[in-house]
C-alpha positions, 0 to 999 in steps of 0.5 A, a space after each residue: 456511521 458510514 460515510 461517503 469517501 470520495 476515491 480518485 485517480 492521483 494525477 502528477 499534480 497530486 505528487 506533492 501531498 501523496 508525499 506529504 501523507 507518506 511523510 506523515 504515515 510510513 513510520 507508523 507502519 515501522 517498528 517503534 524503535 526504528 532508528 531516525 536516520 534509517 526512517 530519513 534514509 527512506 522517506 528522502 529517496 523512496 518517499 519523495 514528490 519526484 519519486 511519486 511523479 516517476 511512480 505516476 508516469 510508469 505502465 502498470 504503476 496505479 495510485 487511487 487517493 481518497 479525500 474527507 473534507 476535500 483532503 487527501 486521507 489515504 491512498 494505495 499504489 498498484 504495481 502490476 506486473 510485480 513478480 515475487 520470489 515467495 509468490 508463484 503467479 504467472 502475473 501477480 499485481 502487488 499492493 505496494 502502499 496502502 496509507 491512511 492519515 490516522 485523523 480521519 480512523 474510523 470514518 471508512 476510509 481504509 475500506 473505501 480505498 480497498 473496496 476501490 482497489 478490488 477491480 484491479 486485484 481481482 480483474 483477470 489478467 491477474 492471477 494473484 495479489 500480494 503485499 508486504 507488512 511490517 510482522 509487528 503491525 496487527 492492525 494493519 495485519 488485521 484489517 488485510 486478513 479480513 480483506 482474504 490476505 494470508 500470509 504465505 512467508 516472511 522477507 526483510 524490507 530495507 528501511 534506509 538500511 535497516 532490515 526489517 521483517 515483513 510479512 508477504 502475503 497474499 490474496 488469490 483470485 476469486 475464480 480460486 485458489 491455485 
């Protein structure tokens, strides 16, 4: 069954429930032995309803939310221009985040967000996309590849201090590849 999941622009007054799903998700997306203190270290500077407002108010900074039933279930943040050393592009844009309140799985709600998130990927000024994963998350590996992602190396992601392996990857531009 499909359904019709409402996409919007996150505006400053949505800073606080973005940090709340991040609360809820990010260490979904880590490995499961991760280390409390590192998963706290993170979440309480990079996590934050403060950091989200300054994320918000940054050129080049877009988060677009996804609701069901009138509550945020997902977001993405775009960050364009964001160079990489693994990623050779005149001006890449980067999926930073991509979370997905696990409640509504199965609804839709990852490929609204990424089918909403395809106008900026793709729009032209951009050469490229890339985004970072955690090397042990298969679904979220899985679901990026079947959206063109390939990975194209490995870099380590500070988790509050602990480093953790990540899979970059990219997706070029439909005009083709480099």
């Amino acid at each position: 069954m499909s359904y019709l999941i409402p996409i919007r622009p996150a505006t400053l007054a949505d800073a606080d429930a973005v940090s709340s799903l991040s609360l809820a998700t990010f260490p979904l997306g880590c490995p499961p032995d991760t280390d409390p203190a590192h998963l706290n270290a993170f979440i309480s500077t990079e996590l934050t309803p403060d950091r989200f407002r300054q994320f918000l108010i940054t050129d080049g900074v877009t988060i677009l939310l996804a609701e069901v039933d009138r509550r945020l279930a997902g977001f993405v943040m775009l960050v364009s221009p964001s160079p990489h050393p693994q990623i050779k592009a005149q001006s890449p844009i980067e999926l930073r985040k991509f979370y997905v309140d696990p409640a509504p799985h199965g609804r839709g709600v990852a490929n609204s967000l990424m089918q909403s998130a395809l106008p900026f990927l793709d729009n032209p000024q951009h050469d490229t996309a890339w985004l970072s994963v955690y090397s042990g998350n298969a679904r979220a590996l899985t679901f990026y590849q079947r959206w063109g992602f390939e990975i194209v190396g490995t870099h380590y992601f500070n988790v509050g201090g602990d480093p953790q392996k990540d899979f970059v990857m990219r997706r070029n531009h439909p005009r083709g590849k480099e």
